[in-house]
C-alpha positions in Angstrom: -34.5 162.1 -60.6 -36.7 163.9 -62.9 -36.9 167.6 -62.8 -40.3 169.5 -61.7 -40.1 171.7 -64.3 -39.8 168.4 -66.9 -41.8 166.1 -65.3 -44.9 168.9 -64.7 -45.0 169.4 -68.6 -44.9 166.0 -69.4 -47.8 165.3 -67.3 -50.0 168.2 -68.2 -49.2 167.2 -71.7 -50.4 164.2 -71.3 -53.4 165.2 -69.4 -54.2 167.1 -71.9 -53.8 164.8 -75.0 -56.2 162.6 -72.8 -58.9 165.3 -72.5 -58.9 166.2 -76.2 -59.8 162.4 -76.9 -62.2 162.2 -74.3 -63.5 165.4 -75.5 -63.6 163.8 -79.6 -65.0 160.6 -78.0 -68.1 162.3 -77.1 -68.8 164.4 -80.1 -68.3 161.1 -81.8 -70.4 159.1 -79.5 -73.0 162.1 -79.9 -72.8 162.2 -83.6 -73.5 158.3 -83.8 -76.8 158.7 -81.7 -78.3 161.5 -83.6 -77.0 159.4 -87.1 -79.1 156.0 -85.2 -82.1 158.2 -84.0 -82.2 159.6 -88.2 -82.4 156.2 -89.3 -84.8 155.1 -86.8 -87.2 158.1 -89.0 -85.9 157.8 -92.3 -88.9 157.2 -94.4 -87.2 155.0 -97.0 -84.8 151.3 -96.5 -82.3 153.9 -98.6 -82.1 156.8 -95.9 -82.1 154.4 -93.0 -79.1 152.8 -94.8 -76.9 155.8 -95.2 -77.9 156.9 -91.7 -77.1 153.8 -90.1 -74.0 153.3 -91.6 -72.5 157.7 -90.8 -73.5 156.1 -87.3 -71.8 152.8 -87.7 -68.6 154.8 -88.8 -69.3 157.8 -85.8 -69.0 155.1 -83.3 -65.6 153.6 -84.2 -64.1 157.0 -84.2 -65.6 157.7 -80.8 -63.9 153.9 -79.6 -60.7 154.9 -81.4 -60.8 158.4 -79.7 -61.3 157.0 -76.3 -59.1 154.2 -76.6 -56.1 156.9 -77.3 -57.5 158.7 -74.1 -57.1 155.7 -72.1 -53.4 154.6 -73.4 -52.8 158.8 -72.0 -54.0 158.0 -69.0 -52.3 155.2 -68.3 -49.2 157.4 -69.4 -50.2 159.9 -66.7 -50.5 157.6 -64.4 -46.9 156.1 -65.0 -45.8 159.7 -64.7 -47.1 160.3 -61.2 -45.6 157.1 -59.8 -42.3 158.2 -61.7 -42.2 161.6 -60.6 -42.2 160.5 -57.1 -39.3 157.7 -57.3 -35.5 158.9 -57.3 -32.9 157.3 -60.0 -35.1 155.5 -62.3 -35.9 155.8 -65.9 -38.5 158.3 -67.6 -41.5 155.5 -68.3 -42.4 154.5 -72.3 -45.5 155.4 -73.5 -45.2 152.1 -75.2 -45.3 150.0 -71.8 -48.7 151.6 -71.3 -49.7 149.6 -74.8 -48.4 146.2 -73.7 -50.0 146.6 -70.7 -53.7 147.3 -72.6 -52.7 144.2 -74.5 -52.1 142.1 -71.4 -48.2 141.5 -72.3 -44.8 143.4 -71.5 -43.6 143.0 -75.0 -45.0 145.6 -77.6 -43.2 147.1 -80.6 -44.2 149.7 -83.1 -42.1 150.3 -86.4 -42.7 153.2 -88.7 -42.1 152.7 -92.5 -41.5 155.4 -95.5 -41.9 153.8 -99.0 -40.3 150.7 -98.8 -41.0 148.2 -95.6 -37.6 149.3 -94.2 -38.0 150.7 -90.9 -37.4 154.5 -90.4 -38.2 154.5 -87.1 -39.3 152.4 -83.9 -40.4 152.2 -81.0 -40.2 149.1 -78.1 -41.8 148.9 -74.9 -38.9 146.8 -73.4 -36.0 145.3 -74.8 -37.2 141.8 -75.7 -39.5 143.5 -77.8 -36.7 146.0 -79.1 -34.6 142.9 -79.7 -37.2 141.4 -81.7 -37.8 144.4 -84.1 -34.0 144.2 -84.5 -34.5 141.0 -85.7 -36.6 141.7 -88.3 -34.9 144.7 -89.3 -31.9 142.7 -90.0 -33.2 139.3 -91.3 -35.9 141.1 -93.4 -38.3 138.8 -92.5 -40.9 138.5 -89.8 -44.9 139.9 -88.8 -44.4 143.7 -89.1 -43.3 143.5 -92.5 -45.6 141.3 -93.6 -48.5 143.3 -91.8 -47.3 146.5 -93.8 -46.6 144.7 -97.3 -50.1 143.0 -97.1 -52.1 146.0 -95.0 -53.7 143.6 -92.9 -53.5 141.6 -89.9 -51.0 138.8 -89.6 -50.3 136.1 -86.7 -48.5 133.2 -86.0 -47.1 130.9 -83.1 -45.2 127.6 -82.1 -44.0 125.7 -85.0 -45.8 127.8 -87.7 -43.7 130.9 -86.6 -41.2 129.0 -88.1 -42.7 127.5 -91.2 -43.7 131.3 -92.0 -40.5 133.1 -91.2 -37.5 130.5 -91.4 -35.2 132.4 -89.9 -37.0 135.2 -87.7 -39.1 132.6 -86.3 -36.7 130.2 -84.2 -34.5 133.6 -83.3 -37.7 134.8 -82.1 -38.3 131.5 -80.0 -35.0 131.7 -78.7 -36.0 135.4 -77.0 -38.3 133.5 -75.4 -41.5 134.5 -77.4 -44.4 131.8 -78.2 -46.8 134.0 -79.8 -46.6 137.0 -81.9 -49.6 139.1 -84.1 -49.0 142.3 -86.0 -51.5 144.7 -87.4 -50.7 147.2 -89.8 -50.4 151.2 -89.1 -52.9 152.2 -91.8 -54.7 156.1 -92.4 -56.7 156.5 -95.8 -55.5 153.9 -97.4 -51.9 154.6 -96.6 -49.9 151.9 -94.4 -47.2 153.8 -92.7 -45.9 151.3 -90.1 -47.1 147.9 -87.9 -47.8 147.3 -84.4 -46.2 144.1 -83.5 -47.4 142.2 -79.7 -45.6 139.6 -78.7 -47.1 136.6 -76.2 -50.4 138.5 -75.3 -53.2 138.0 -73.0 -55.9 135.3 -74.8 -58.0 136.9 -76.7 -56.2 139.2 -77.6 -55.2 138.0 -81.4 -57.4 138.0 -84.2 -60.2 140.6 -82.1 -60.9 144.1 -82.7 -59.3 145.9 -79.7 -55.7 145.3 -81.7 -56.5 146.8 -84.3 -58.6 149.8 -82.5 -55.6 150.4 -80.6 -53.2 150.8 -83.8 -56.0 152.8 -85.1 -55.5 155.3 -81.6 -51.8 155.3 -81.7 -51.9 156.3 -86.1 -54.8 158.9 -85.6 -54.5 160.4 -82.0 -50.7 160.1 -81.6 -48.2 159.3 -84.6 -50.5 161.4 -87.8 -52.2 163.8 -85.6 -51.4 167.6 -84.8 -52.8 167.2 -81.6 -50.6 163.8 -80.7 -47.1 162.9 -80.0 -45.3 161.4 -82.9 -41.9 161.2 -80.6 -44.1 159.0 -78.1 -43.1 160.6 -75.4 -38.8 160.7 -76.3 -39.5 156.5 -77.2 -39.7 156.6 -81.0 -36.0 156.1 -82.1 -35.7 157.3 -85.8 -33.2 155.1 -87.7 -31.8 158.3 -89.3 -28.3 156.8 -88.7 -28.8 153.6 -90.5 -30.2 155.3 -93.4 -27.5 157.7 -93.8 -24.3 155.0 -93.2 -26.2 153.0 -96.1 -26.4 156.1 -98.3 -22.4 157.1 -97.7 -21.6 153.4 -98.3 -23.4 153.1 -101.4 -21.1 156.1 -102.7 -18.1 154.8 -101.6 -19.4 151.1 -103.3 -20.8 152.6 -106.3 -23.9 150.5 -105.6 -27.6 150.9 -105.1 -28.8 151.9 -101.4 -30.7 149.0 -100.8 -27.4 146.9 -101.6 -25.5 149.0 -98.9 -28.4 148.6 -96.7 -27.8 144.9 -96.9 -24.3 144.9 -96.2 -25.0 146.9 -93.3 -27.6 144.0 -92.3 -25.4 141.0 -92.8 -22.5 142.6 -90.8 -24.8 143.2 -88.0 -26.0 140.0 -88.2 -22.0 138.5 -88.3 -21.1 140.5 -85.4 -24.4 139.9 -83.2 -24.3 144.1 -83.2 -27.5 146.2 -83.4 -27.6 147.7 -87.1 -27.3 151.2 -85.4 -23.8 150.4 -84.0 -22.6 149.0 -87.3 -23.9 152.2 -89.0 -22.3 154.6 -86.7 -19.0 153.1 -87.0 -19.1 153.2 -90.7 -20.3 157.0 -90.4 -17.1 157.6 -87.7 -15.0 155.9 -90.7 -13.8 152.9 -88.2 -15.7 150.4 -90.4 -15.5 149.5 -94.0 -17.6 147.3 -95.7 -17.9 145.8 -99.6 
């Protein structure tokens, strides 16, 4: 069972990431209306232009800002139930999201310069099996998302005309339908949110995208959020480093090492993360 002293700061941390949206929300929201009621004046098509558009701009911020609050209280709300439950698991963050998205299956990776994950984060393990997938196929929506910073989607059959190989292991987890949408803050893509069998609807709208948009600005880039979400972000540090110590040992590029580190995973039917640790503990040699 949790501790009070844990579980207390969790929630009040929670709380009050959710006020601080709300709060930004309605600056945002206020900002827009005094933007609309300048244009509404301007004297000239030019002023009432600029105005309307600092109000168009005001007004997504204030639905981004809110959305984040919302994902927090969910999260608070998860906390309460969990606080008063003996022996079970610390809630994700993460569940919160598939829930807004009307599924159980969301996943989130994080990416440096390359499309290679550095981080992720799952909100159950279908969904972590299926960014494993990805990870070691090198192939599949988040990657895709991040290498062409926008939107991509696919089910049934085309899941497998677009991603030979990722898309049938993906319809043997079970999973019909998948959409990711990239993880993007002034012009920079730094990671994908990937939603797997949603509610209808949810594809190709805006609320997808305005909920990446809340979990880049308000938690992941933002000195106010939670990049951890929450202890549920898993850095792939591991990986990275086993691919690093192997290319020494190889005399070959990291990406090359990184590979090998894939296509044993991938022989094995082990998570790359196992394969890297026992290569790190020196009970595995590859090349």
């Amino acid at each position: 069972m949790p501790t009070g002293g844990g579980a207390g700061e969790l929630l009040a941390s929670a709380e009050r990431r959710a006020a601080v949206a709300r709060a930004r929300s309605a600056h945002e929201t206020s900002c827009a209306e005094r933007h609309t009621a300048l244009a509404d004046k301007a004297p000239t098509e030019t002023l009432r232009d600029v105005h309307a558009r600092v109000a168009a701009l005001h007004r997504a911020t204030a639905a981004c800002h809110l959305t984040a609050a919302r994902l927090q209280d969910d999260y608070v709300a998860r906390l309460t139930t969990w606080t008063h439950q003996r022996d079970t698991p610390q809630p994700l963050f993460m569940a919160g999201v598939a829930a807004a998205c009307g599924t159980g299956s969301v996943a989130l990776t994080l990416v440096g310069a390359t499309p290679d994950q550095l981080a992720l984060a799952a909100s159950d393990e279908p969904a972590r099996a299926a960014l494993e997938l990805e990870f070691l196929i090198g192939e599949g929506p988040a990657r895709d998302a991040i290498r062409r910073a926008r939107p991509v989607s696919a089910s049934g059959a085309v899941m497998t005309a677009r991603w030979p190989r990722y898309g049938p292991a993906l319809a043997e987890l079970g999973m019909a339908e998948v959409a990711a949408v990239p993880l993007s803050l002034s012009g920079a893509c730094v990671g994908a949110l990937a939603v797997f069998d949603p509610a209808p609807g949810v594809i190709g709208s805006a609320f997808l995208a305005e909920i990446a948009e809340a979990l880049t600005r308000s938690m992941i880039l933002s000195p106010d959020g939670e990049p951890g979400l929450y202890g549920g972000l898993d850095v792939r540090a591991t990986v990275h480093q086993a691919a690093g110590m192997l290319a020494v040992q190889l005399d070959r590029p990291v990406e090359d090492a990184l590979e090998l580190i894939r296509a044993h995973a991938l022989t094995e039917g082990a998570s790359a993360q196992s394969v890297a640790a026992r290569i790190l503990r020196g009970e595995l040699r590859l090349g």
